[in-house]
N, C-alpha and C positions, 0 to 999 in steps of 0.2 A: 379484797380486803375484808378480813373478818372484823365481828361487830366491836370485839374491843381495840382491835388496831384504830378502827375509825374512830370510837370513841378518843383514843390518845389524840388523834387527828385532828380531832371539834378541839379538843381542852388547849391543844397546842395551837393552834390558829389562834383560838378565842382570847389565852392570853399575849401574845402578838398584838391582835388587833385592838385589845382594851388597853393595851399601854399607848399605842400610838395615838388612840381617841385623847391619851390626858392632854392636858392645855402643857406647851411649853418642852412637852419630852422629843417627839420630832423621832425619825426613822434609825438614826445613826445610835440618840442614846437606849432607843426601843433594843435595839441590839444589845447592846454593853450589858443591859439588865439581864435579858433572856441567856446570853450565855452564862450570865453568874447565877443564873436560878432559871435553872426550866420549865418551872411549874410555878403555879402561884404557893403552893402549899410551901412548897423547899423555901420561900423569903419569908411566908408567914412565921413557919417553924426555926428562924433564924435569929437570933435575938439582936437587938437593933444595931448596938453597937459593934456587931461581926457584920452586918450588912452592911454598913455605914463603909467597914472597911472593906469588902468585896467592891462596892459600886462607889471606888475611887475612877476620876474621869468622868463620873454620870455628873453632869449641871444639876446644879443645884438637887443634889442626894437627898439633904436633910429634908427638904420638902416630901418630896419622892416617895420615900420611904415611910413618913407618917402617914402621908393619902394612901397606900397600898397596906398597910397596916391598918389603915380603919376600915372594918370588915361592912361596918354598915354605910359607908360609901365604895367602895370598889366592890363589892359583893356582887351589887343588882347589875351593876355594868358590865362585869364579868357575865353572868345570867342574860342580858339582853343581849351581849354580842355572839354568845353560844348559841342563843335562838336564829338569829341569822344569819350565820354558819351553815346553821344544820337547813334551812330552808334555801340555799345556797347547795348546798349538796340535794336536795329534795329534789332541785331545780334543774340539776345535770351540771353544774357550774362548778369547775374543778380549781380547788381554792388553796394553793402551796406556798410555803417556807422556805426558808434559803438552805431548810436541813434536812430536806424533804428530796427525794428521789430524781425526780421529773424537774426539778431547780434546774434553771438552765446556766451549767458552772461558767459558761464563760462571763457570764454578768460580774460573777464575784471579780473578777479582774478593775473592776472600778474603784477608785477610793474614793469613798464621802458619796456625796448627792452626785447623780440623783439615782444612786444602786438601793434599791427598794426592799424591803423584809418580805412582802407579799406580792404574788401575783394570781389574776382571776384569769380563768382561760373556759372557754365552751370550744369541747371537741378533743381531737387527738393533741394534747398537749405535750404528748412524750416528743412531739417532734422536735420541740426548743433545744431537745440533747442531741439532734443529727448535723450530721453539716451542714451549714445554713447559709445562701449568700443574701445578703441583705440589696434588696433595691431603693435608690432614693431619686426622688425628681417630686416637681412644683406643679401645679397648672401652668397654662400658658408655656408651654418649651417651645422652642423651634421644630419647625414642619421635622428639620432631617434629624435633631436631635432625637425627637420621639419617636419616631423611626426606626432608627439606627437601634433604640435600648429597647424597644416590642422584637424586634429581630434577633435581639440577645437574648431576650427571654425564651424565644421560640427553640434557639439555638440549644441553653441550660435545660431544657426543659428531656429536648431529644435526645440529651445526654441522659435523662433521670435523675436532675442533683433537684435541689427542696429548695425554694424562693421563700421570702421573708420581706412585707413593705408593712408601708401604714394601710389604713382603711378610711381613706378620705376621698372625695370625688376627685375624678381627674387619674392622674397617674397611677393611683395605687387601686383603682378598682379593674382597668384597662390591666393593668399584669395579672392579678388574682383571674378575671375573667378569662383571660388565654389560658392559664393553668388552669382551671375549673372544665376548661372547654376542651383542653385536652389528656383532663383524666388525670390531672396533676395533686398533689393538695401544694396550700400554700399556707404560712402562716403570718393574720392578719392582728399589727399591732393596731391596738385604737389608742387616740388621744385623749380618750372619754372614760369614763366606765362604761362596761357593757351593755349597762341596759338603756343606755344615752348615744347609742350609735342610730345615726339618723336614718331615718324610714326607707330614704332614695338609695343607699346602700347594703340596704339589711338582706334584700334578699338576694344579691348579690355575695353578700357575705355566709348567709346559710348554705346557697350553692358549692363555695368551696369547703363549707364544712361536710357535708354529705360527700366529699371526694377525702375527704379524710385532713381536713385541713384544721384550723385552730384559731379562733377569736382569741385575742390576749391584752389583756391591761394592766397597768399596776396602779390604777386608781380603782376606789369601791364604786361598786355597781351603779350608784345614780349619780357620779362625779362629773358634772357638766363638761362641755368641749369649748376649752379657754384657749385662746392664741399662745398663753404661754407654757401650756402642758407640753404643743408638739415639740417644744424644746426637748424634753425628758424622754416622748418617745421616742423620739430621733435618736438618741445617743443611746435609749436601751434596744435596740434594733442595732446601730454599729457595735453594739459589745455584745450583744447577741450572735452576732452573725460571725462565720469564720472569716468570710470573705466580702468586700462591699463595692460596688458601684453605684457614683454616684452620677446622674445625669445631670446638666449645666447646674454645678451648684454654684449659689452667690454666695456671696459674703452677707454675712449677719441674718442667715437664713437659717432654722433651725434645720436644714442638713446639713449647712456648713458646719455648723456646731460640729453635727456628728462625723462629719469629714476628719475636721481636725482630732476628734475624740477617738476616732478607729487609726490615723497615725501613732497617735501620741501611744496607743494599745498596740505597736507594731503590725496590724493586719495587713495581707493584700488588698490595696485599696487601687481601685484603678476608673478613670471619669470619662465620661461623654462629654466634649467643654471646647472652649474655644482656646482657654489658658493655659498654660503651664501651672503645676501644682507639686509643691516638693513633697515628694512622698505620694505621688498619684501616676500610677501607669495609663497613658490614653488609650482608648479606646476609639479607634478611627476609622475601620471598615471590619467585614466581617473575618478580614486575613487575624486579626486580636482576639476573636471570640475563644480559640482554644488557651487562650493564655490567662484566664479567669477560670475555666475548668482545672487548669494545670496547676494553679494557685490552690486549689480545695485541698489538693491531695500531698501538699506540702507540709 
């Protein structure tokens, strides 16, 4: 990327990220703005009452639009999020828009929350646009359940198709590890911001990035790891993914969530479980493993 692409790069994240900092604007109207003005300058250079009318749908406009208008309040804020932008790229920390290349389009298939404007990734992030099958499972699973889904990973793996879980103890470091161990990448959603992914997992996590794999969040960098984030990255990992398996999911678990989210998205969706699930192909011995490869390619 030459220096002035990048530069567009910083200006265009920066106003992104300083709209979503306002109190009250939230991800959905951050959007509505940014396609109606690109830049900060295009809404400055807009005279109000044409703005007013572009940013029909934005809540509460009229507010909006005076706070982005008053140059000596959004100025500096504008300025401080551009500084940590750039020390963000300083960092190797690859920081994208939904208008941006490396966007992983299948996400835009979401309506409303929790489909995010920004994502921060360390590593090969072009993989988010390969075909991706997403893995889901809990701690605690059954001795043959967890079994049966390291068996399928081994299986996907010796095919060469690309895995996708969270980054949390238990199930999602156990797949990343087999891939890591066998020369795989994988790419690792966190529920956190990045620089809040815990100690016991980090270097477990840096191993599949040196195999060419990818840390990914759509929270900012110091965004604590709240029980009710894994909801969002549940469901951005099934709208991510072309294809998903889920192992013993419950009910009201945030991979059920994204169980029912990757149906409701028509994907191949297929489970390790004891239940029936409409809109779920089981998974019951190794005779199924080719019929999740065969799903990629459809």
């Amino acid at each position: 990327m030459n220096e002035s692409s990048l530069e567009d790069k910083k200006n265009r994240l920066s106003w992104i990220l300083s709209l979503e900092g306002l109190e009250g604007i939230g991800r959905i109207s951050t959007r509505k703005v940014v396609k109606a003005f690109p830049t900060y300058s295009a809404l400055l250079n807009m005279p109000y009452e044409q703005a007013f009318i572009r940013l029909k749908g934005v809540a509460n406009r009229e507010n909006l639009i005076r706070k982005l208008k008053d140059r000596a309040f959004f100025e500096p804020v504008l300025a401080a999020v551009y500084d940590h932008v750039s020390r963000l790229f300083e960092m190797r920390v690859d920081v994208v828009s939904w208008d941006t290349p490396t966007w992983p389009v299948r996400l835009e298939a979401i309506e409303g929350n929790p489909k995010p404007n920004i994502l921060y990734g360390y590593g090969n992030i072009a993989l988010l646009n390969q075909p991706l099958i997403g893995l889901f499972g809990r701690p605690n699973l059954e001795a043959n359940h967890f079994e049966l889904a390291q068996d399928v990973v081994r299986f996907l793996l010796q095919e060469d198709l690309t895995l996708m879980t969270g980054l949390e103890t238990g199930f999602d470091t156990v797949v990343h590890k087999i891939c890591s161990t066998s020369g795989r990448p994988s790419v690792m959603w966190a529920s956190s911001g990045l620089a809040r992914i815990s100690n016991n997992i980090r270097s477990q996590a840096m191993a599949s990035v040196r195999q060419g794999g990818v840390m990914v969040s759509s929270f900012p960098m110091q965004h604590g790891l709240y029980k009710h984030d894994e909801f969002e990255r549940a469901k951005l990992v099934a709208a991510a993914a072309q294809v998903c398996l889920f192992t013993q999911p419950e009910a009201r678990t945030p991979e059920y969530h994204a169980l029912e989210l990757a149906v409701q998205l028509n994907k191949p969706v297929f489970g390790i479980m004891h239940q029936e699930i409409e809109g779920v192909q089981p998974i019951a011995s190794e005779d199924d493993f080719p019929s999740i490869q065969a799903a990629l390619k459809i």
